[in-house]
C-alpha positions as a Markdown table, in Angstrom:
| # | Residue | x | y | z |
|---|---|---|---|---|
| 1 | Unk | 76.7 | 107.4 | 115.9 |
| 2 | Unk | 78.3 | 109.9 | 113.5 |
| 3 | Unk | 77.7 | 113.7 | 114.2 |
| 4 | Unk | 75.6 | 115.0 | 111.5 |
| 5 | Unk | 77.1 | 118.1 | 110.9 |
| 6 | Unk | 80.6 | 116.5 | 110.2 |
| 7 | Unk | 79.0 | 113.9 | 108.0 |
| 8 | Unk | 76.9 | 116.7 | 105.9 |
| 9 | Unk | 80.8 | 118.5 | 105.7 |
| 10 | Unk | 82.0 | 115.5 | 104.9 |
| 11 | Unk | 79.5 | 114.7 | 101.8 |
| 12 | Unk | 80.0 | 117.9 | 100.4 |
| 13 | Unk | 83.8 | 117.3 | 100.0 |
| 14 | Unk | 83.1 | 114.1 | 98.3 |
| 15 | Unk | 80.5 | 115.9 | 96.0 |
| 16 | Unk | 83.3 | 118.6 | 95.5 |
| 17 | Unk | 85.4 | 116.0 | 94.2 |
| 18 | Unk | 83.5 | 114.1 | 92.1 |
| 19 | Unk | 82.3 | 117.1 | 90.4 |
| 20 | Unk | 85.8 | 118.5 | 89.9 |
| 21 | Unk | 87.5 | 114.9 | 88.3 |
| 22 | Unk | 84.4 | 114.7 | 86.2 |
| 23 | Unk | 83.2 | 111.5 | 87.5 |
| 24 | Unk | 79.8 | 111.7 | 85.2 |
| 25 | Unk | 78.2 | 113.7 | 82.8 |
| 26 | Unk | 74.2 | 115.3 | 83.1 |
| 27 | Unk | 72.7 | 113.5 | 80.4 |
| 28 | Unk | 68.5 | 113.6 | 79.3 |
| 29 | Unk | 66.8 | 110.3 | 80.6 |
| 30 | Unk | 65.9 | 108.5 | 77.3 |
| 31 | Unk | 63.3 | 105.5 | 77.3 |
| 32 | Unk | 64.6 | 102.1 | 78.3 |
| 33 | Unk | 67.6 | 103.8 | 79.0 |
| 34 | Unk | 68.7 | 101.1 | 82.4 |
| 35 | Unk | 70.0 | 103.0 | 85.2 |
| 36 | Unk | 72.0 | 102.3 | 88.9 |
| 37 | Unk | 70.7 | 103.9 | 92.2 |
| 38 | Unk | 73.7 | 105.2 | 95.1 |
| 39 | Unk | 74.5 | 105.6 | 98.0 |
| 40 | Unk | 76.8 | 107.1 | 100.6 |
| 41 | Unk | 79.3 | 105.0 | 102.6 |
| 42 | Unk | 79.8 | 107.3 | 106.1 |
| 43 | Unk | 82.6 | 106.4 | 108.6 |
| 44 | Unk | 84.6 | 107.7 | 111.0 |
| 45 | Unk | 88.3 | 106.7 | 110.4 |
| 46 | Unk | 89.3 | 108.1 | 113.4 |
| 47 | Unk | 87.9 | 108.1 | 116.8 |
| 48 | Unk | 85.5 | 109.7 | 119.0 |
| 49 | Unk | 88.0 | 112.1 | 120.2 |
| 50 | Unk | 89.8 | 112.3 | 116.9 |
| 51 | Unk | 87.1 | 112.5 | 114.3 |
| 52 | Unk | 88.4 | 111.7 | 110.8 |
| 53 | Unk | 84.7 | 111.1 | 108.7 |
| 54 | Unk | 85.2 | 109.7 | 104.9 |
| 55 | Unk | 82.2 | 109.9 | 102.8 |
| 56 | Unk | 82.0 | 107.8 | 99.5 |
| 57 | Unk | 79.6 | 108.2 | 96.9 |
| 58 | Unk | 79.2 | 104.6 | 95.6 |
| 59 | Unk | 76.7 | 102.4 | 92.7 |
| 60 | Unk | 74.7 | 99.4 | 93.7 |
| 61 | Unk | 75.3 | 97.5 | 90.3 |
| 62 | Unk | 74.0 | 94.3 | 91.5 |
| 63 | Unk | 76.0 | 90.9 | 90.9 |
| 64 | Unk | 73.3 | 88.7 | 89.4 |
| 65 | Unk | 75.6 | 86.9 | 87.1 |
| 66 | Unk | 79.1 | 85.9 | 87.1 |
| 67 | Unk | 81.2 | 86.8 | 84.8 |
| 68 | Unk | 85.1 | 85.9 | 84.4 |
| 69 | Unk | 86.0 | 89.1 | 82.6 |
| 70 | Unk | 85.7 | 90.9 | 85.8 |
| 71 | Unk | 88.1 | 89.6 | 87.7 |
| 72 | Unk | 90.6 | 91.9 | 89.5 |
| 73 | Unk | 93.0 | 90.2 | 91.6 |
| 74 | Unk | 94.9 | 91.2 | 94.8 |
| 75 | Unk | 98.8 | 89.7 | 95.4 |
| 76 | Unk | 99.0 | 87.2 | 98.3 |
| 77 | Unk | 100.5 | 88.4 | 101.8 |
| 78 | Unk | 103.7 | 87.2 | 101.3 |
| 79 | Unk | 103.9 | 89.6 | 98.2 |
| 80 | Unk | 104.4 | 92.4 | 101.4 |
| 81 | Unk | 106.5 | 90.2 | 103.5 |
| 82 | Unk | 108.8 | 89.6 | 100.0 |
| 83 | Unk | 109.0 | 93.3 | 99.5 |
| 84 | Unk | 109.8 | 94.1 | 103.4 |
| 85 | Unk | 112.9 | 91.0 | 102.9 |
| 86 | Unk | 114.3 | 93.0 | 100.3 |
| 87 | Unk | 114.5 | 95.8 | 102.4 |
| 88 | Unk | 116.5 | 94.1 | 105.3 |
| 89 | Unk | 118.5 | 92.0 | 103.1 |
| 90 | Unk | 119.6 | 95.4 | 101.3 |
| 91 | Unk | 121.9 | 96.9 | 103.9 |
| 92 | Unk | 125.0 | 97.6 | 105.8 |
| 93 | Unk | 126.6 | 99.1 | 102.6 |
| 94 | Unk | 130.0 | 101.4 | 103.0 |
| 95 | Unk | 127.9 | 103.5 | 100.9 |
| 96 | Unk | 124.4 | 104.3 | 103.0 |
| 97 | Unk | 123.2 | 105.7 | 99.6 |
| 98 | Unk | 123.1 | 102.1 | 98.6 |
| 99 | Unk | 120.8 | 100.8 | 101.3 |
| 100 | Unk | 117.3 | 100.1 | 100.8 |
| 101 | Unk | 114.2 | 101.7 | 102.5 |
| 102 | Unk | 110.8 | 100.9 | 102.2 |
| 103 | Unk | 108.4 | 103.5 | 100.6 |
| 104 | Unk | 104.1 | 102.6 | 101.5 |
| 105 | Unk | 102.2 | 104.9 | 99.2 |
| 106 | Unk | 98.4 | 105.4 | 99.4 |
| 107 | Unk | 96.1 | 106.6 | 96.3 |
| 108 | Unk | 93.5 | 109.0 | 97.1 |
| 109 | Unk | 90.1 | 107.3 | 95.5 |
| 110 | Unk | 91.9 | 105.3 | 92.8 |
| 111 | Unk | 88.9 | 104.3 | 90.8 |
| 112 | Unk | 88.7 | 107.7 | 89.9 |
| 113 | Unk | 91.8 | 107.6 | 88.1 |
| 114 | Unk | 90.3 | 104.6 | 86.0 |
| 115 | Unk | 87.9 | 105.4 | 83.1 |
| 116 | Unk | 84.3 | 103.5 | 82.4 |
| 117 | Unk | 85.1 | 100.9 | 79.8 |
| 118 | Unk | 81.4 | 100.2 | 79.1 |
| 119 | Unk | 78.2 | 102.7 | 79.4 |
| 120 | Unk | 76.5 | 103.2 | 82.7 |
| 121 | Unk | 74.8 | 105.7 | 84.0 |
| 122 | Unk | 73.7 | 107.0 | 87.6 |
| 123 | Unk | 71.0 | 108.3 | 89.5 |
| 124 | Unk | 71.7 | 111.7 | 90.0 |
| 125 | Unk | 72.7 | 112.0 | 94.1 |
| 126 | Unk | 70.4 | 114.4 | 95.8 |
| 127 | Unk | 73.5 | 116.6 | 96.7 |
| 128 | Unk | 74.2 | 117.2 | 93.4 |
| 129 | Unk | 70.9 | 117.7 | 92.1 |
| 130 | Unk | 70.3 | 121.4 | 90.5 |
| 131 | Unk | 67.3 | 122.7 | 89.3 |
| 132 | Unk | 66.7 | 121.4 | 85.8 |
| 133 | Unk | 67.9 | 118.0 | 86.5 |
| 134 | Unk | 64.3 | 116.1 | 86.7 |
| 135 | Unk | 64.9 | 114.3 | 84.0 |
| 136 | Unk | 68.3 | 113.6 | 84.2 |
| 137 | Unk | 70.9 | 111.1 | 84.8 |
| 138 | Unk | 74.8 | 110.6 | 84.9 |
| 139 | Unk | 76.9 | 108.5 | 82.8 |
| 140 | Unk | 79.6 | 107.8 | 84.2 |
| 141 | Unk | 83.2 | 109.0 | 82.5 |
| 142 | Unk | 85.4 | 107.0 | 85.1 |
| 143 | Unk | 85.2 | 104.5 | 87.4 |
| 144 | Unk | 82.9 | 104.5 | 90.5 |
| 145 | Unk | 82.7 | 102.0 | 93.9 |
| 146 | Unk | 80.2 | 99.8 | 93.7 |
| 147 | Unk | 80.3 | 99.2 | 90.0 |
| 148 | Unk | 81.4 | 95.6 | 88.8 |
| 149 | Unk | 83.9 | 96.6 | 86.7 |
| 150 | Unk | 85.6 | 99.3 | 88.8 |
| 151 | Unk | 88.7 | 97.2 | 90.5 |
| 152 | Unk | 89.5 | 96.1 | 86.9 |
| 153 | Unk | 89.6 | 99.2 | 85.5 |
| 154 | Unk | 92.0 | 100.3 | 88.0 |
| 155 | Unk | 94.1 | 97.5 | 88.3 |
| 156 | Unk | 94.7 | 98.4 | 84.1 |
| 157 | Unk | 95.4 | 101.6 | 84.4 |
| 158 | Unk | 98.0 | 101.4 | 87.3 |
| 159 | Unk | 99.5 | 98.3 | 85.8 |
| 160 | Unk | 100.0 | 100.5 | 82.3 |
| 161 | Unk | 101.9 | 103.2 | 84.4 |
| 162 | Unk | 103.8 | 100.8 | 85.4 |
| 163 | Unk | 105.0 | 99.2 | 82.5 |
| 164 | Unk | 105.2 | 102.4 | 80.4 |
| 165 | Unk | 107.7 | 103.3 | 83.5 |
| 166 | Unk | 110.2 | 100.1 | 82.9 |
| 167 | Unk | 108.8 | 97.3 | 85.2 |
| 168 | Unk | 108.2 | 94.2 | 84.8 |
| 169 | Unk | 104.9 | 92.3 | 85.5 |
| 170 | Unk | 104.9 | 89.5 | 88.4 |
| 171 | Unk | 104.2 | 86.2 | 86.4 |
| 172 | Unk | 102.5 | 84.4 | 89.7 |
| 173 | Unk | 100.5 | 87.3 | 90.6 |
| 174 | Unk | 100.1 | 90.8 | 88.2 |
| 175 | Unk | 99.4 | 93.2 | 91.4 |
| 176 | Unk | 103.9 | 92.5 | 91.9 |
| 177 | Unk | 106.1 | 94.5 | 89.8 |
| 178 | Unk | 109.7 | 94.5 | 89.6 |
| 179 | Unk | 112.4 | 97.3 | 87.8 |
| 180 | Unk | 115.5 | 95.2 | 86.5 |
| 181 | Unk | 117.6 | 98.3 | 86.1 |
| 182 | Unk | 116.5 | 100.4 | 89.5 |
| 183 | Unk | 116.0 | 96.8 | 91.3 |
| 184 | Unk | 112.9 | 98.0 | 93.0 |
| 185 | Unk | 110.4 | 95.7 | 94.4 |
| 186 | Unk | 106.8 | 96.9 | 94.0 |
| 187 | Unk | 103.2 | 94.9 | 95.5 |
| 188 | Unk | 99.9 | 96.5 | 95.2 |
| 189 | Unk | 97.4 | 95.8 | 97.0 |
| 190 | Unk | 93.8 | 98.0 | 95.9 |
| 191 | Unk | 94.9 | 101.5 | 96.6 |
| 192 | Unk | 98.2 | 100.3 | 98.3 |
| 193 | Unk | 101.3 | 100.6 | 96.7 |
| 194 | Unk | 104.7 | 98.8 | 99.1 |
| 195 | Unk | 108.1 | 99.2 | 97.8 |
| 196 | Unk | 111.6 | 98.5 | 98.5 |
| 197 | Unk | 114.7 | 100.0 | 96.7 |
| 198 | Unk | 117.3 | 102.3 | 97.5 |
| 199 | Unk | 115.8 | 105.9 | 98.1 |
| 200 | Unk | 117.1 | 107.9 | 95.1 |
| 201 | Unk | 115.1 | 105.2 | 93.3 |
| 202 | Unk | 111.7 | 105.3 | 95.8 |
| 203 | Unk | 111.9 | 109.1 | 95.3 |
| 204 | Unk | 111.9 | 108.8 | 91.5 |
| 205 | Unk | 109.0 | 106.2 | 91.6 |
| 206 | Unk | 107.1 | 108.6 | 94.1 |
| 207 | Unk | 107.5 | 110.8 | 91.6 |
| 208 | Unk | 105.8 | 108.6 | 88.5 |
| 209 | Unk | 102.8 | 107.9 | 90.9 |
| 210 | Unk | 102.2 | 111.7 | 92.0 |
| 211 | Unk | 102.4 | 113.1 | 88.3 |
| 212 | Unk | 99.8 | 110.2 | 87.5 |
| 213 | Unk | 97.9 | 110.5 | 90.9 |
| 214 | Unk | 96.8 | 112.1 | 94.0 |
| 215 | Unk | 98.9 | 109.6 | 96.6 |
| 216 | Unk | 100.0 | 109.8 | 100.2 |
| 217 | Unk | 103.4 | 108.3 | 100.4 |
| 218 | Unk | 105.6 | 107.7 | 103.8 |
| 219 | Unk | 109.1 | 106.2 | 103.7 |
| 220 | Unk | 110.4 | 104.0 | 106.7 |
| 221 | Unk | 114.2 | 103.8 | 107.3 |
| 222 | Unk | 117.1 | 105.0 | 109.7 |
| 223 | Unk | 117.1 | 109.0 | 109.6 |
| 224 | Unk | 114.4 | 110.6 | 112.4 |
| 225 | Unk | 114.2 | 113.4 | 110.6 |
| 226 | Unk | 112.9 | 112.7 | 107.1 |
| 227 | Unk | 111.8 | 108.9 | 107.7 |
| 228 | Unk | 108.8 | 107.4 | 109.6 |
| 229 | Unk | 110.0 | 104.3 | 112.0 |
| 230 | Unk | 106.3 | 103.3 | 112.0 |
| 231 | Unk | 104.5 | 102.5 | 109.2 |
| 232 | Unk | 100.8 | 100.5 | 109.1 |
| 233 | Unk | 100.1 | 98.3 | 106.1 |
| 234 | Unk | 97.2 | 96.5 | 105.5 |
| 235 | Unk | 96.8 | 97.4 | 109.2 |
| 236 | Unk | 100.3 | 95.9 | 109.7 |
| 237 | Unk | 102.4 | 97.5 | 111.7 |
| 238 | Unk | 105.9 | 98.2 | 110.4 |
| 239 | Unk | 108.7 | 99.3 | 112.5 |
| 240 | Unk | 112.1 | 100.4 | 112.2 |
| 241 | Unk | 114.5 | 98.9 | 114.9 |
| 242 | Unk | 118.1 | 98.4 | 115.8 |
| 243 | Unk | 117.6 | 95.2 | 115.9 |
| 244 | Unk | 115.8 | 95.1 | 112.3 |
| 245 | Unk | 112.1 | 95.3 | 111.0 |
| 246 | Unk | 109.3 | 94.4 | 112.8 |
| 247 | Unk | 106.0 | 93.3 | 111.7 |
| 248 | Unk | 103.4 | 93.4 | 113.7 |
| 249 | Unk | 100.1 | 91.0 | 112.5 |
| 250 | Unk | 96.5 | 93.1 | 112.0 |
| 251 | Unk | 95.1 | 93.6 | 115.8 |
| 252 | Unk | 91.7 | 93.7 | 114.5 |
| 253 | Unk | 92.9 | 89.3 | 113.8 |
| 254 | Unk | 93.8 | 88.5 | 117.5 |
């Protein structure tokens, strides 16, 4: 049971937000015009002790026919396992500049970042609703959950950042990137990007993803001070040893 007045706090960030990126525009209902309800996804990310409530404003665009141009992929697991090899396999240099570390860095509502490729428009949510808005709806401007299209927005527009920034494509899967010159190792997985490479070159790719997007980003390796020895990916855990890395499979599996 979620405590209502967290979860009413919690929806009126989200509305916040989608107001400021501009997710959709107020638009005049016009006749025939075809139009998706919402709703809100609640949780608690946290605990009962811990409270850390998400709200997501999200369409129901239905799935009643299939449709190949829709397809947004996600790299296999060992994509992550790859990326955490070249990390151990990078090290012991004279030069500790040359060592790898291993960079995990989290977009904050990526479909956001992704604009609508097709018209569609909204029910207006009640917590957005003004006076005046009876006959309105939104169209949508970017990307929202729920919407069939959304993942493969997304997965274009990070995959054009990444080329326009020098990498190269994964042939077997296209969520794996590699830089030939920086020799950085990059899987991503939805809103997850995993990297490897030495940590003048992490830092300068932290840097392409925050001037492109709002991002979390944590970097595992040897120094206590400015590196995490814990890391959880994909609910993985990732630790930094003496003795190595460990990995640690998804607890939620055993």
């Amino acid at each position: 049971t979620l405590d209502n007045e967290d979860l009413i706090k919690a929806r009126h960030l989200e509305t916040e937000y989608v107001k400021e990126m501009g997710v959709y525009t107020k638009v005049r209902r016009e006749e025939g015009m075809k139009t998706i309800t919402t709703k809100w996804i609640d949780t608690n990310k946290g605990d009962d002790l811990h409270r850390n409530y998400r709200s997501r404003l999200v369409g129901r665009e239905l799935n009643l026919s299939k449709k190949g141009d829709l397809f947004a992929g996600t790299p296999p697991l060992e994509a992550l396992r790859f990326v955490i090899s070249q990390r151990a396999s990078n090290q012991g240099h004279h030069d500790k500049r040359r060592d790898f570390l291993l960079m995990s860095s989290d977009v904050s509502r990526a479909f956001f970042y992704a604009p609508a490729t097709r018209p569609i428009y909204i029910e207006i949510p009640a917590e957005d609703r003004e006076e005046g808005d009876e006959g309105s709806v939104g169209r949508l401007n970017l990307s929202l959950y729920g919407t069939r299209d959304a993942a493969m927005n997304w997965a274009k527009t990070y995959t054009k950042l990444m080329v326009d920034n020098g990498f190269v494509t994964g042939k077997h899967s296209a969520c794996n990137f590699w830089h030939p010159t920086r020799d950085v190792a990059v899987t991503v997985h939805g809103d997850d990007f995993t990297a490897a490479g030495r940590e003048q070159d992490l830092q300068w790719l932290d840097g392409v993803l925050s001037s492109a997007y709002k991002i979390t980003t944590k970097f595992l390796g040897p120094d206590t001070k400015k590196h995490f020895q814990e890391l959880r990916i994909l609910n993985r855990v990732i630790t930094w040893n003496d003795w190595g890395i460990g990995y640690e499979a998804d607890q939620r599996h055993a």
